[in-house]
Structures are given as C-alpha cells and as structure tokens.
N, CA, C and O atoms as a Tinker XYZ file with bonds, in Angstrom:
   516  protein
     1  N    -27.975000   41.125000    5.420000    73     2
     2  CA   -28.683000   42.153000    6.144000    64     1     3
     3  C    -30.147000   41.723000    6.266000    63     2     4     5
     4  O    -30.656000   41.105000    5.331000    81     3
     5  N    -30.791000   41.988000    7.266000    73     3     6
     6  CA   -32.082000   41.581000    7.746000    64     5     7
     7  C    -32.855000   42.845000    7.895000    63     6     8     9
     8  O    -32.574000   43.845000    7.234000    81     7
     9  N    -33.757000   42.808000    8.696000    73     7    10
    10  CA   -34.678000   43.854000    8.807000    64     9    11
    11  C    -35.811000   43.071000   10.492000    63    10    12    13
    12  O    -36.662000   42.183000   10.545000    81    11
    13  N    -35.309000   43.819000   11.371000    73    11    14
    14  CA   -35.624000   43.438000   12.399000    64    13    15
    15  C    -36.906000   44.604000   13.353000    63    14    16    17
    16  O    -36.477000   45.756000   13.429000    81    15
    17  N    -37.754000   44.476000   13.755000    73    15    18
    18  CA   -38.534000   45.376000   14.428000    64    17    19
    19  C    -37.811000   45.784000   15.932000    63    18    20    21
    20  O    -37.369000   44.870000   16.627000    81    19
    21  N    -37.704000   47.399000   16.456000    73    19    22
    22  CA   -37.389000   47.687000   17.177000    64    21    23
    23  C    -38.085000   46.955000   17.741000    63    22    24    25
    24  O    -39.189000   46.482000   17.474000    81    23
    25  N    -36.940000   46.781000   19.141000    73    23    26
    26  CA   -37.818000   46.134000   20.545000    64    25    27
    27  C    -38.581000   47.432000   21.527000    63    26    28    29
    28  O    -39.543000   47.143000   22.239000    81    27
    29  N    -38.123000   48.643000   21.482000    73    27    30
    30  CA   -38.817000   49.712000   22.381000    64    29    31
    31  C    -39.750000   50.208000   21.586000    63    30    32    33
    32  O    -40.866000   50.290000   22.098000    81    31
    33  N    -39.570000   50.784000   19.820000    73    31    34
    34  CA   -40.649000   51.523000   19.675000    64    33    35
    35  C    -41.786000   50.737000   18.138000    63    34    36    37
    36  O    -42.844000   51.112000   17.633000    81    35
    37  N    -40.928000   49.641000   17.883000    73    35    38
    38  CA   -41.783000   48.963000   16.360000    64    37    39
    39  C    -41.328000   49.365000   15.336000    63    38    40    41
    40  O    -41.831000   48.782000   14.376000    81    39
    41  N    -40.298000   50.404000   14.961000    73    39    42
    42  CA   -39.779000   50.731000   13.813000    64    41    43
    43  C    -39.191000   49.353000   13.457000    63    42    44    45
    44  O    -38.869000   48.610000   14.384000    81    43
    45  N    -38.995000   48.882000   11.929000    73    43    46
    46  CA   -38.445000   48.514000   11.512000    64    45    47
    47  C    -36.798000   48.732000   11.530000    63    46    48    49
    48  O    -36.386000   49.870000   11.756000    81    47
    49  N    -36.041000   47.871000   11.343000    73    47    50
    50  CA   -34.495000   48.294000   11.769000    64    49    51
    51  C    -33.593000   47.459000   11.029000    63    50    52    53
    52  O    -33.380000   46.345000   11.508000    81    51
    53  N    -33.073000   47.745000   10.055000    73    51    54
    54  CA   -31.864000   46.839000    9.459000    64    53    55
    55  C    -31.029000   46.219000   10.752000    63    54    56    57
    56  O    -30.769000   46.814000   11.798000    81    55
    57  N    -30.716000   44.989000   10.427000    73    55    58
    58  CA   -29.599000   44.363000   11.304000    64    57    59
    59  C    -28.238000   44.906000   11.949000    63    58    60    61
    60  O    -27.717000   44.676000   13.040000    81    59
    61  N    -27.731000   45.970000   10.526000    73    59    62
    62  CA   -26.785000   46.526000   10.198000    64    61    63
    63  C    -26.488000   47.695000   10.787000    63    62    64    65
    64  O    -25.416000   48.301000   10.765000    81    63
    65  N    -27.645000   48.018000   11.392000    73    63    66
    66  CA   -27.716000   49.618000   12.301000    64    65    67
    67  C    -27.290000   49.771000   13.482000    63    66    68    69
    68  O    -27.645000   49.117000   14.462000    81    67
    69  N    -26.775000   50.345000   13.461000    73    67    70
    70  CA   -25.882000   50.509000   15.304000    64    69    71
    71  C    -27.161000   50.915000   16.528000    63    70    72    73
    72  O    -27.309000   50.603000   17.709000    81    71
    73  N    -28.115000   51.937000   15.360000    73    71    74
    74  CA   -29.399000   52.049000   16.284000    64    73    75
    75  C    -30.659000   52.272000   15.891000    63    74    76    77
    76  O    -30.704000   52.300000   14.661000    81    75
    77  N    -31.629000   52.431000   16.356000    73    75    78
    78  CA   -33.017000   52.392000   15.677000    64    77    79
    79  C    -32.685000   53.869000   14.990000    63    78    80    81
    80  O    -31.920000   54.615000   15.601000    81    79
    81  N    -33.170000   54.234000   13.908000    73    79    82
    82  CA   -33.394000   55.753000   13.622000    64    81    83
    83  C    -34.127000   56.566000   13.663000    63    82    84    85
    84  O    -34.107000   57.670000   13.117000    81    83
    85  N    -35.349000   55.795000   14.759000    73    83    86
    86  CA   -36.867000   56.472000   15.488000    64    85    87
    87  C    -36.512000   57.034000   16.899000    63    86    88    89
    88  O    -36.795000   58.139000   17.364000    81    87
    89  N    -35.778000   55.936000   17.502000    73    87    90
    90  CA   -35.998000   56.260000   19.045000    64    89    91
    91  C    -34.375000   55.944000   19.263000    63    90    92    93
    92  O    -34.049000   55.713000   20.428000    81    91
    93  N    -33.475000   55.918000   18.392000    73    91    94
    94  CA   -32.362000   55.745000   18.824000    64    93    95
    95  C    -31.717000   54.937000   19.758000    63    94    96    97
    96  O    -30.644000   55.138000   20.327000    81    95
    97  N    -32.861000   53.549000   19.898000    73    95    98
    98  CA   -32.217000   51.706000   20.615000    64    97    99
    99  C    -31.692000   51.436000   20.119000    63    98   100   101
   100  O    -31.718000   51.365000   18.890000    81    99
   101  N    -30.999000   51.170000   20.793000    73    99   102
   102  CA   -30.059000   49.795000   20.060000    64   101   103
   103  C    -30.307000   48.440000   20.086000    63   102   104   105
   104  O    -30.643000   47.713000   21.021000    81   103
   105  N    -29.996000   48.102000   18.406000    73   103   106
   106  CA   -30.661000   46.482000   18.876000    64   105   107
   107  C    -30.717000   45.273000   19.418000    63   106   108   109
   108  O    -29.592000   44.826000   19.192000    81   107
   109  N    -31.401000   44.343000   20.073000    73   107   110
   110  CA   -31.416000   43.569000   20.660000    64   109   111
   111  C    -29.906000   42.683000   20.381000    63   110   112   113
   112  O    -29.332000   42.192000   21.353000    81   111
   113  N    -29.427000   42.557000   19.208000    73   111   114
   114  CA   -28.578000   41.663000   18.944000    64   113   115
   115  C    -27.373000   42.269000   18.914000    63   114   116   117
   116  O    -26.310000   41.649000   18.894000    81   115
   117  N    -27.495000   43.706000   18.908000    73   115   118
   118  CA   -26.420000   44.389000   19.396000    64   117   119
   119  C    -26.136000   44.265000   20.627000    63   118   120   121
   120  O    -24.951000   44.204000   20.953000    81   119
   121  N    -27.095000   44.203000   21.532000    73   119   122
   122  CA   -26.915000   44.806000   22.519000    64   121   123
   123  C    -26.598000   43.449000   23.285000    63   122   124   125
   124  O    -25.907000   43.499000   24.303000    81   123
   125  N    -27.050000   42.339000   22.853000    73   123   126
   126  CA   -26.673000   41.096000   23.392000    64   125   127
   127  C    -25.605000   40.928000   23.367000    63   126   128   129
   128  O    -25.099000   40.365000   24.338000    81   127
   129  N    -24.631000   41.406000   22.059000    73   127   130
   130  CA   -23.240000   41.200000   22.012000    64   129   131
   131  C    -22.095000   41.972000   22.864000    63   130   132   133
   132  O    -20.919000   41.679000   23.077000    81   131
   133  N    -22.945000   43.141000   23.294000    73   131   134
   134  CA   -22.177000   44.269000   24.061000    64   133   135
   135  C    -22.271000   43.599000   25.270000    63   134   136   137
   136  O    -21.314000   43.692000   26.038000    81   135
   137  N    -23.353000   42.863000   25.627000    73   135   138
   138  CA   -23.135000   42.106000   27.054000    64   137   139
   139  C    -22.176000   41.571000   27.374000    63   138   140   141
   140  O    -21.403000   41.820000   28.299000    81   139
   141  N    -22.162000   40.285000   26.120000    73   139   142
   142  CA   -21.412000   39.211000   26.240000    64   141   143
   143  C    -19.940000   39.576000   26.296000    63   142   144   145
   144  O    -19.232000   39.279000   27.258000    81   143
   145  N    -19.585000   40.115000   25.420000    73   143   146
   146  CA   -18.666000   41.019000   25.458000    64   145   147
   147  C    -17.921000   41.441000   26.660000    63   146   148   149
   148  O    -16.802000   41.010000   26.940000    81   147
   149  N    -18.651000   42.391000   27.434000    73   147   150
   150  CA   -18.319000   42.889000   28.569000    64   149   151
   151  C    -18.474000   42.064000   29.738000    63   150   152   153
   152  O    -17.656000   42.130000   30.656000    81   151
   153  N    -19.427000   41.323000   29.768000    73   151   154
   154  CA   -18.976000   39.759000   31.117000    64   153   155
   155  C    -17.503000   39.575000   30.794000    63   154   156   157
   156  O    -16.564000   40.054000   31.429000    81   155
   157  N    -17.423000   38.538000   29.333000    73   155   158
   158  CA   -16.328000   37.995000   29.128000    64   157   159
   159  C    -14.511000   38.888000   29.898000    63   158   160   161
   160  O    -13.489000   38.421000   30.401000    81   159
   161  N    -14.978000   40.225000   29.587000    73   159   162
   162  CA   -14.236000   41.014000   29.882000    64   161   163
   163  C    -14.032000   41.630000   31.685000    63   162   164   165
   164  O    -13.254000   42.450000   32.172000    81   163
   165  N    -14.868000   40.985000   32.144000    73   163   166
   166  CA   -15.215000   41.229000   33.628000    64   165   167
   167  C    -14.751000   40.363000   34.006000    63   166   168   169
   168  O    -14.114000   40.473000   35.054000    81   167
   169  N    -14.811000   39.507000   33.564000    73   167   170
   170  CA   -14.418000   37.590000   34.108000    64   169   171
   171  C    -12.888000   37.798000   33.802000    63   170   172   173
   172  O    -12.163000   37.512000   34.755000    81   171
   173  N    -12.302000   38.203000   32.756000    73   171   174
   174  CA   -11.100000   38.558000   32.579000    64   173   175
   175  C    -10.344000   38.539000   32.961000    63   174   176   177
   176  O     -9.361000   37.802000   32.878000    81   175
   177  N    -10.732000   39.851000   33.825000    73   175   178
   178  CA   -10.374000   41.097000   34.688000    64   177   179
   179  C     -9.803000   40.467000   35.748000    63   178   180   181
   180  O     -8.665000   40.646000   36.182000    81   179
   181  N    -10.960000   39.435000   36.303000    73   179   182
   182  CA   -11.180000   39.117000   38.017000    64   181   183
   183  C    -10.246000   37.670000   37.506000    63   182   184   185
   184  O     -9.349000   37.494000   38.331000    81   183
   185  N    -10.224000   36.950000   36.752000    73   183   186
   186  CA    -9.550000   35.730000   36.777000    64   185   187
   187  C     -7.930000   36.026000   36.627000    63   186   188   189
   188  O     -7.099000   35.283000   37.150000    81   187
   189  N     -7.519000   37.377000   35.733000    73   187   190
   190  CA    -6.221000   38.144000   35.854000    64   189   191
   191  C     -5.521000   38.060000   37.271000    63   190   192   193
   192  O     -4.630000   37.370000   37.765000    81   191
   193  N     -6.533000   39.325000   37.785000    73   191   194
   194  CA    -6.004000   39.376000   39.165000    64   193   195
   195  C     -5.627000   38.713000   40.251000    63   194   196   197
   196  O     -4.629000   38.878000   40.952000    81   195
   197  N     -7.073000   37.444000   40.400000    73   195   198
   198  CA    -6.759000   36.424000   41.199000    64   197   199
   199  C     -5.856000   35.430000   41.115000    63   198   200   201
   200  O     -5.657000   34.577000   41.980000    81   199
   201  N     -5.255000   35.544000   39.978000    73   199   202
   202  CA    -4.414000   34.268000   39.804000    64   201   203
   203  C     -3.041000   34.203000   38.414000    63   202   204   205
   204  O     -2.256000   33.341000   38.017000    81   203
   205  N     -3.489000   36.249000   37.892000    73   203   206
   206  CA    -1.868000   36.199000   37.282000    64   205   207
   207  C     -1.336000   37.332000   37.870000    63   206   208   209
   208  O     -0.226000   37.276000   38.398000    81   207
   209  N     -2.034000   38.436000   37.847000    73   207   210
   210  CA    -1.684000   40.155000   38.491000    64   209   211
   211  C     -1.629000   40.421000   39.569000    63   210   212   213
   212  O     -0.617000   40.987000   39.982000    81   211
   213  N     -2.465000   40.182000   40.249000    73   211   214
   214  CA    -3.096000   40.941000   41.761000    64   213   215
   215  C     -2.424000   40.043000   42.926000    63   214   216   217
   216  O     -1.382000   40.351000   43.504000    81   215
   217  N     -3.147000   38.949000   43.163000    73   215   218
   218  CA    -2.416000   38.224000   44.458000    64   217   219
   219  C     -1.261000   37.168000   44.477000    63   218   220   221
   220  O     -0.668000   36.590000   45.387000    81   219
   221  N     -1.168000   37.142000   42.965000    73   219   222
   222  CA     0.266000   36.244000   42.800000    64   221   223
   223  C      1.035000   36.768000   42.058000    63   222   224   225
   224  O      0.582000   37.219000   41.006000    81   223
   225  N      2.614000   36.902000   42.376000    73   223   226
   226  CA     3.529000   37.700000   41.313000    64   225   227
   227  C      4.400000   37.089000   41.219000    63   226   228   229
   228  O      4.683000   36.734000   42.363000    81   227
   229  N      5.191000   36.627000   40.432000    73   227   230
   230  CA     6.562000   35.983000   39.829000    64   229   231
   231  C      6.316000   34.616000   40.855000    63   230   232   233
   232  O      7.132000   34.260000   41.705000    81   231
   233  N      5.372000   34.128000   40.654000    73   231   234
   234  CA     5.395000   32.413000   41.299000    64   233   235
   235  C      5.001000   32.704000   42.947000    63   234   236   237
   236  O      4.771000   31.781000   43.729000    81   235
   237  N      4.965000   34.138000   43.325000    73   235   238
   238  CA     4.697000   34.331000   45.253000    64   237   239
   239  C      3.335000   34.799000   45.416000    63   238   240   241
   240  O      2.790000   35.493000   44.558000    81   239
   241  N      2.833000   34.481000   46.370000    73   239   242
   242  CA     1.743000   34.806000   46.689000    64   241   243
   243  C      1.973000   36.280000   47.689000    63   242   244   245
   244  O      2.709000   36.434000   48.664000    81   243
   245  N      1.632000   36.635000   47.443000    73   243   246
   246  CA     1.589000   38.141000   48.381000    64   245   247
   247  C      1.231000   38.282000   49.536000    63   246   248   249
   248  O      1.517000   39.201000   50.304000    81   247
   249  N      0.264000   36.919000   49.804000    73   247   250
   250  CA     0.312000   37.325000   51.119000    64   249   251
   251  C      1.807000   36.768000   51.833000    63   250   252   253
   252  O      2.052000   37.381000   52.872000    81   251
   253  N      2.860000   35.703000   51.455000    73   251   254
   254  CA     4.003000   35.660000   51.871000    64   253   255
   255  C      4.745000   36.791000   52.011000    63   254   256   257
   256  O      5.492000   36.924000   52.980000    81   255
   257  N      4.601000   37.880000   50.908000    73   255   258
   258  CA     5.238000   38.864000   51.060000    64   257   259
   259  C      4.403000   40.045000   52.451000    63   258   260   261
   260  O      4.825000   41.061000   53.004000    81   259
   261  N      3.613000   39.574000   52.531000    73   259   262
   262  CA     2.811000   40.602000   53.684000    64   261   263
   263  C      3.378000   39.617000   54.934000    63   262   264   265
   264  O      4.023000   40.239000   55.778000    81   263
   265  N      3.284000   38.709000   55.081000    73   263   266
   266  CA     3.970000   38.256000   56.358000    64   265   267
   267  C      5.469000   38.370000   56.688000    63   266   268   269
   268  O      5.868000   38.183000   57.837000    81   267
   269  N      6.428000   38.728000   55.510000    73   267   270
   270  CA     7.580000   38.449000   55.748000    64   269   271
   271  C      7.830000   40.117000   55.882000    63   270   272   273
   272  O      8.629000   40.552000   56.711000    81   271
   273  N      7.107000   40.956000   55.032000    73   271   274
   274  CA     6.749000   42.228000   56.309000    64   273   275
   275  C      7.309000   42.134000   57.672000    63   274   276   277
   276  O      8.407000   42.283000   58.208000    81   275
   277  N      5.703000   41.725000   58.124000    73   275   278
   278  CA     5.277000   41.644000   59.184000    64   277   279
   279  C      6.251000   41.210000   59.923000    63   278   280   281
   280  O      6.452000   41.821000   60.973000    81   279
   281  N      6.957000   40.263000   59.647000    73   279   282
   282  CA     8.447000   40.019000   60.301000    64   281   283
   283  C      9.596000   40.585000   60.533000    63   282   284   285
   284  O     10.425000   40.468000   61.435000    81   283
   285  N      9.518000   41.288000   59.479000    73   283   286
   286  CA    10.942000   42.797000   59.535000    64   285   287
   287  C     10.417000   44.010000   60.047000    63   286   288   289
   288  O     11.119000   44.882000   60.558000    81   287
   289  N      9.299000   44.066000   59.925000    73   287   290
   290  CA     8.917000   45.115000   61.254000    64   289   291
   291  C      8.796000   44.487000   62.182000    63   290   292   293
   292  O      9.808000   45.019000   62.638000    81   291
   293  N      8.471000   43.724000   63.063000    73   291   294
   294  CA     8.524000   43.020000   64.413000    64   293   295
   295  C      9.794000   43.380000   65.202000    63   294   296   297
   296  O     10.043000   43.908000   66.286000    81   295
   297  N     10.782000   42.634000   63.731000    73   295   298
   298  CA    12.437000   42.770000   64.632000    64   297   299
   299  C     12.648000   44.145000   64.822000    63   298   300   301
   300  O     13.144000   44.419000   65.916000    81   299
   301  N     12.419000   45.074000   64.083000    73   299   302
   302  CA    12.890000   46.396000   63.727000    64   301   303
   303  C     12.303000   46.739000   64.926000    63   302   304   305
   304  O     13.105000   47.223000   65.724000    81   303
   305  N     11.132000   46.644000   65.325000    73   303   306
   306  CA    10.611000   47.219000   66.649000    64   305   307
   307  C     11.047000   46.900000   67.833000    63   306   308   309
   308  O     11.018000   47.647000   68.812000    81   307
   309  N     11.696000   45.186000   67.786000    73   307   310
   310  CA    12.275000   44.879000   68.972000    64   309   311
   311  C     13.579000   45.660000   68.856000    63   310   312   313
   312  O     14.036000   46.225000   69.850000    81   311
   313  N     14.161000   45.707000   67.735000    73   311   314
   314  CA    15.472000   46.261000   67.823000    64   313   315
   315  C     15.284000   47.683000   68.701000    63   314   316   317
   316  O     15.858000   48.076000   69.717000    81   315
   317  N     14.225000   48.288000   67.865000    73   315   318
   318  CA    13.901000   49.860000   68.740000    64   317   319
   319  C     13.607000   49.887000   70.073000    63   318   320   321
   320  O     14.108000   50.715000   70.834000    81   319
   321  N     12.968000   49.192000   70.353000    73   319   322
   322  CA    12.624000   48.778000   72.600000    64   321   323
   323  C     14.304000   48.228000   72.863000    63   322   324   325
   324  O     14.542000   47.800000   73.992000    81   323
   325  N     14.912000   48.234000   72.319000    73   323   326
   326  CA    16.163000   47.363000   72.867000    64   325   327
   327  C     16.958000   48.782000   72.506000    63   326   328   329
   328  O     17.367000   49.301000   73.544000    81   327
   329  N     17.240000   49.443000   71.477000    73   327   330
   330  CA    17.914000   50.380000   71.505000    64   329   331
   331  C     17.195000   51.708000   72.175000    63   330   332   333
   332  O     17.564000   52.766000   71.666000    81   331
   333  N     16.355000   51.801000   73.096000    73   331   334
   334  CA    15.454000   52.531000   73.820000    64   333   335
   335  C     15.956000   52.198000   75.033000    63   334   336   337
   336  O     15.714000   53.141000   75.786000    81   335
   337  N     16.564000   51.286000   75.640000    73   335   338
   338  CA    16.590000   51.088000   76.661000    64   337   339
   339  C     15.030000   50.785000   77.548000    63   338   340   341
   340  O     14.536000   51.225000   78.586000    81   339
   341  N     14.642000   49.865000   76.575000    73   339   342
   342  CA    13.198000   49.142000   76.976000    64   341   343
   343  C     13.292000   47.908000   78.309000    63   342   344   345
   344  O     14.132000   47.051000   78.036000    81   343
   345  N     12.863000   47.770000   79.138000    73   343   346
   346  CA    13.015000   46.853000   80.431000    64   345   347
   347  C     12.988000   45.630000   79.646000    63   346   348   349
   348  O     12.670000   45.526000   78.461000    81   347
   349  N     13.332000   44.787000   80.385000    73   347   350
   350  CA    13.321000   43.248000   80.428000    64   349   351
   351  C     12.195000   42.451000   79.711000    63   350   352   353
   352  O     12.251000   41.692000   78.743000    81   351
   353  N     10.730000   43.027000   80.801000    73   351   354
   354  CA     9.489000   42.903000   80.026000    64   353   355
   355  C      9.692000   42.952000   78.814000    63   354   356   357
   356  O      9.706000   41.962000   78.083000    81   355
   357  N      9.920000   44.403000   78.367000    73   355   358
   358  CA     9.720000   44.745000   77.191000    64   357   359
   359  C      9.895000   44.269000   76.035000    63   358   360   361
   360  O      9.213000   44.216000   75.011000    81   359
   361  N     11.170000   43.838000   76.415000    73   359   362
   362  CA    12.111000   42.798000   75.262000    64   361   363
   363  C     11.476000   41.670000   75.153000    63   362   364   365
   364  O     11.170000   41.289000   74.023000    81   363
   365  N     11.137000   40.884000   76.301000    73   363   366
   366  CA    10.436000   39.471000   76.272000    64   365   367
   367  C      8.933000   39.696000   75.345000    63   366   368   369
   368  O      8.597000   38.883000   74.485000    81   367
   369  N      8.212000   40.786000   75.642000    73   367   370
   370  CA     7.612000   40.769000   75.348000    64   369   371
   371  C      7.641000   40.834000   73.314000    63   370   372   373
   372  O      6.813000   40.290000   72.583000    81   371
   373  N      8.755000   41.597000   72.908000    73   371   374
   374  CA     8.459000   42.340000   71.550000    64   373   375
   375  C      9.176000   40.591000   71.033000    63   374   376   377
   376  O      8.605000   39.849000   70.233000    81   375
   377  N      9.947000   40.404000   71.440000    73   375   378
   378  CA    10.594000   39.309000   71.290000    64   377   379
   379  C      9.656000   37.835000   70.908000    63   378   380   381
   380  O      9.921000   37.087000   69.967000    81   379
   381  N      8.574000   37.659000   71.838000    73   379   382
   382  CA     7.654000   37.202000   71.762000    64   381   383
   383  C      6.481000   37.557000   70.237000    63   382   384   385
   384  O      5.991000   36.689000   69.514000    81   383
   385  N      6.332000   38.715000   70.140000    73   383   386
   386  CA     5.730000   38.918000   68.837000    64   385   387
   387  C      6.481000   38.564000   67.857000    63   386   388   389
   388  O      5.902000   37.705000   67.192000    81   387
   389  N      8.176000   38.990000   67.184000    73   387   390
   390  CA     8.861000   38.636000   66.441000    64   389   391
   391  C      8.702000   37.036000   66.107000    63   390   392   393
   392  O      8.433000   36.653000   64.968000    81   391
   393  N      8.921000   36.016000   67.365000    73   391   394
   394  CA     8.411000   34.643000   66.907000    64   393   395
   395  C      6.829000   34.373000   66.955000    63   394   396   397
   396  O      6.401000   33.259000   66.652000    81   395
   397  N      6.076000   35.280000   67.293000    73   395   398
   398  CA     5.232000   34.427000   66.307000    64   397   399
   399  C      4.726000   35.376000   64.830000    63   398   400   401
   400  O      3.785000   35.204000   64.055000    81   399
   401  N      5.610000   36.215000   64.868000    73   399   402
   402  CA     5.632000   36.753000   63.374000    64   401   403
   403  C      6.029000   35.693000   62.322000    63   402   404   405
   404  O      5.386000   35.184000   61.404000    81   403
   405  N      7.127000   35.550000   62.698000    73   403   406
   406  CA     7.625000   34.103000   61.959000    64   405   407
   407  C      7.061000   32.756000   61.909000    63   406   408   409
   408  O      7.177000   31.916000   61.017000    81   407
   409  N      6.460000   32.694000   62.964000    73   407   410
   410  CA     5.697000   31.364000   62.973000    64   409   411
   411  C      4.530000   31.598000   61.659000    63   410   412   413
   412  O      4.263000   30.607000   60.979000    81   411
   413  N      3.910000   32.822000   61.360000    73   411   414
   414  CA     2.792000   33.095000   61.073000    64   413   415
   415  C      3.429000   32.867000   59.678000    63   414   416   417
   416  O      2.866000   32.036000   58.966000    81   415
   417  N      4.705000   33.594000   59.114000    73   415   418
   418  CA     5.077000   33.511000   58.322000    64   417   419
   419  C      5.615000   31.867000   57.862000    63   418   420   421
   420  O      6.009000   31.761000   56.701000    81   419
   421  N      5.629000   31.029000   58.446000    73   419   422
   422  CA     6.037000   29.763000   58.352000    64   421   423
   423  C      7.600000   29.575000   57.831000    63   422   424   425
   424  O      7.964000   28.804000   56.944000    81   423
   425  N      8.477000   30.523000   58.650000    73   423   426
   426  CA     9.741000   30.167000   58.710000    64   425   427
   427  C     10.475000   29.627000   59.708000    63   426   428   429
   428  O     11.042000   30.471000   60.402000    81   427
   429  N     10.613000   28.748000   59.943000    73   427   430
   430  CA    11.133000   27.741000   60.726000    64   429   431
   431  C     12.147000   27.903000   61.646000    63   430   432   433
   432  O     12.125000   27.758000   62.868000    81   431
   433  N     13.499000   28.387000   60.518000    73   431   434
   434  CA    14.391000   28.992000   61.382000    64   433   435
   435  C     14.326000   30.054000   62.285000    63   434   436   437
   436  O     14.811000   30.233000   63.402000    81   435
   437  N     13.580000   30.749000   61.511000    73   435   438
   438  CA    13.910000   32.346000   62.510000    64   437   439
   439  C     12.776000   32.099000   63.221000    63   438   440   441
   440  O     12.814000   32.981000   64.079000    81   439
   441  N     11.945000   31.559000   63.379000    73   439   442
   442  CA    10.775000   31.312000   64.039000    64   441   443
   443  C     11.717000   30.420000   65.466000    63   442   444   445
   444  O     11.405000   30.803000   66.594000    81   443
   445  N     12.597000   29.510000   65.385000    73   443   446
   446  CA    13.377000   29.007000   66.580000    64   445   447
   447  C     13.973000   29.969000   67.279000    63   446   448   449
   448  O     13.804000   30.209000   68.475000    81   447
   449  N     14.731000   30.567000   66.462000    73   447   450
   450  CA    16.061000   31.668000   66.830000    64   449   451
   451  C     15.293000   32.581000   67.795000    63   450   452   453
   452  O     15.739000   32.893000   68.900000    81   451
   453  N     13.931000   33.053000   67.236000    73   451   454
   454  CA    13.171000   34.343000   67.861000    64   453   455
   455  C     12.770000   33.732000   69.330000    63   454   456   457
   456  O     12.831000   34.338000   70.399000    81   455
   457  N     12.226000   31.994000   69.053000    73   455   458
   458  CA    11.194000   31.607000   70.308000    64   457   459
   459  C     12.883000   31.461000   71.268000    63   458   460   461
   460  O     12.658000   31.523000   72.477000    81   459
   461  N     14.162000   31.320000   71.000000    73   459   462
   462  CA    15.133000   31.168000   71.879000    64   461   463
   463  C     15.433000   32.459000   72.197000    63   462   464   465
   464  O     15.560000   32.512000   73.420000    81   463
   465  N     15.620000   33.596000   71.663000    73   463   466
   466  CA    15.823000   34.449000   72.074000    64   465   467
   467  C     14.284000   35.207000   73.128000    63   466   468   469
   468  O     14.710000   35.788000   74.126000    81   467
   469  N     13.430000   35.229000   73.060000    73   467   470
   470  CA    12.100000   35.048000   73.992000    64   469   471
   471  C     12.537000   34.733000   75.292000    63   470   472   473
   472  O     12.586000   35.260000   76.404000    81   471
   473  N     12.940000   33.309000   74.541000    73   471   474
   474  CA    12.785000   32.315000   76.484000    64   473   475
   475  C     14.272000   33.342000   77.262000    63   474   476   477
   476  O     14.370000   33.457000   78.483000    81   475
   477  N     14.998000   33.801000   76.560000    73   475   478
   478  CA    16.669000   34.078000   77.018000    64   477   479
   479  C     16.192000   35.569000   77.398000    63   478   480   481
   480  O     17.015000   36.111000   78.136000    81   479
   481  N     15.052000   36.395000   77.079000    73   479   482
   482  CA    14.607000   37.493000   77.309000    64   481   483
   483  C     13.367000   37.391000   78.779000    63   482   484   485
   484  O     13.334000   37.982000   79.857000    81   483
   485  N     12.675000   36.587000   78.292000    73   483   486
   486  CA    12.559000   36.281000   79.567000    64   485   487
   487  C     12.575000   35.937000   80.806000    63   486   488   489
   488  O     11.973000   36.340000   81.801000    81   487
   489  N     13.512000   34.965000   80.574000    73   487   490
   490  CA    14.423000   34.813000   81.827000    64   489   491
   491  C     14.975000   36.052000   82.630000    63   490   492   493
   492  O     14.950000   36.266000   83.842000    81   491
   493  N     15.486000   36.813000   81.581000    73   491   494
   494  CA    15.740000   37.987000   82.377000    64   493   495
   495  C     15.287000   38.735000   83.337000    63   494   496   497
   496  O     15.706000   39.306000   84.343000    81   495
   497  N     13.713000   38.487000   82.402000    73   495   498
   498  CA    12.696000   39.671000   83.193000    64   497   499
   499  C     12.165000   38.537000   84.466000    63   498   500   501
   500  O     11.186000   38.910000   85.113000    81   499
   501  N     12.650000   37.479000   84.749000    73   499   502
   502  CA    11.992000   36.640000   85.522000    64   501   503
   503  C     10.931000   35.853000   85.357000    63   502   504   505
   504  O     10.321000   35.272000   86.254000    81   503
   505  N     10.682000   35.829000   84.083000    73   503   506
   506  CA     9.183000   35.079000   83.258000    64   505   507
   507  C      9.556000   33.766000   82.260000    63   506   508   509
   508  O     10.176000   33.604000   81.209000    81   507
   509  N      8.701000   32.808000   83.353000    73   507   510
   510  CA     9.235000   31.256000   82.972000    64   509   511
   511  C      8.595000   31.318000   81.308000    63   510   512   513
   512  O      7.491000   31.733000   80.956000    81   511
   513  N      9.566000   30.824000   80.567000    73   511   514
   514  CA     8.875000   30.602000   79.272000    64   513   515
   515  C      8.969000   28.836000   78.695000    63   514   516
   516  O      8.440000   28.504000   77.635000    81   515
C-alpha cells in the first residue's frame, strides 16, 4: 500500500482506495485501469462481431446469405408477374433481374438457367437479347 496525492483536490490517498475521501476521485491508477480495461473490452466487442458473431456465421459470410435472398425473392416475384398474367415485357423484364440476382450472388448455374430463360422471355416480347 502506498499513499498517493489526489490528482483533483491534494488529499493524500492510499493506493488501496477506490476513492479520494475528500472529493470522492478516483485514482489516477484506478482510473487508468478502468480505461484499459474497457478499450480492451471495446476492441473485443468489435473484433467479435467482425469476424466471429456479426458478419460471419458457421464459416458464411452474410452477405452470401443477403444475396441468396435477394435471389429467392427475384424468382418469387417473377413467379408472381407470371402468375398475374404479367405481359411478355414483364416477364423479360423480372426475368432479367432474377439473372442478375444470381450473377450478383455468384452462382453460376442459376445465373445461366435465369440469363436463358430472359433471352426465351424475350423473344417473346420481341426483344433481341
């Protein structure tokens, strides 16, 4: 145990004190440790998320899972303009988003299947693809 001078008011202060017993600071070497402490614990936090919790889960990155979304709603919507009795356009057109949903998603196959079904939708509507 030491005996350290407050840093705000000059009281004397055992090491051992959680706080001054004049002005109720806390001491410098406390308070250094509460820092360090709490970075360490901030850094934690953010190195967790980025790279065990938050944007990567069981080996996937999430944003794969946000594109492959983005892909099952595409079809789902073309499916809906098609079960709407949506024109020719229409189809070429949603058809057209579906592949490059997939493209975006970097699936290969369905990214072909979609750009063939496109050109076979467009044709319809009369639109060279």
């Amino acid at each position: 145990m030491a005996i350290i001078k407050c840093r705000d008011c000059g009281n004397e202060v055992s090491t051992d004190a959680e706080k001054c017993p004049k002005c109720g600071a806390v001491p410098s070497k406390l308070r250094a440790v509460g820092n360090a402490v709490g970075g360490v614990l901030i850094v934690g936090v953010v190195v967790w998320y980025l790279f065990g919790g938050g944007f990567v889960k069981a080996g996937r990155n999430m944003s794969d899972d946000v594109f492959a979304q983005v892909s099952r709603d595409s079809v789902a919507q073309y499916e809906m303009v098609k079960r709407n009795g949506g024109s020719a356009v229409d189809l070429c057109v949603q058809a057209g988003f579906v592949a490059a949903a997939y493209l975006q998603a970097k699936d290969e196959a369905n990214y072909k299947r979609w750009s063939d079904q496109e050109r076979s939708d467009c044709a319809k509507a009369g639109i060279a693809k």
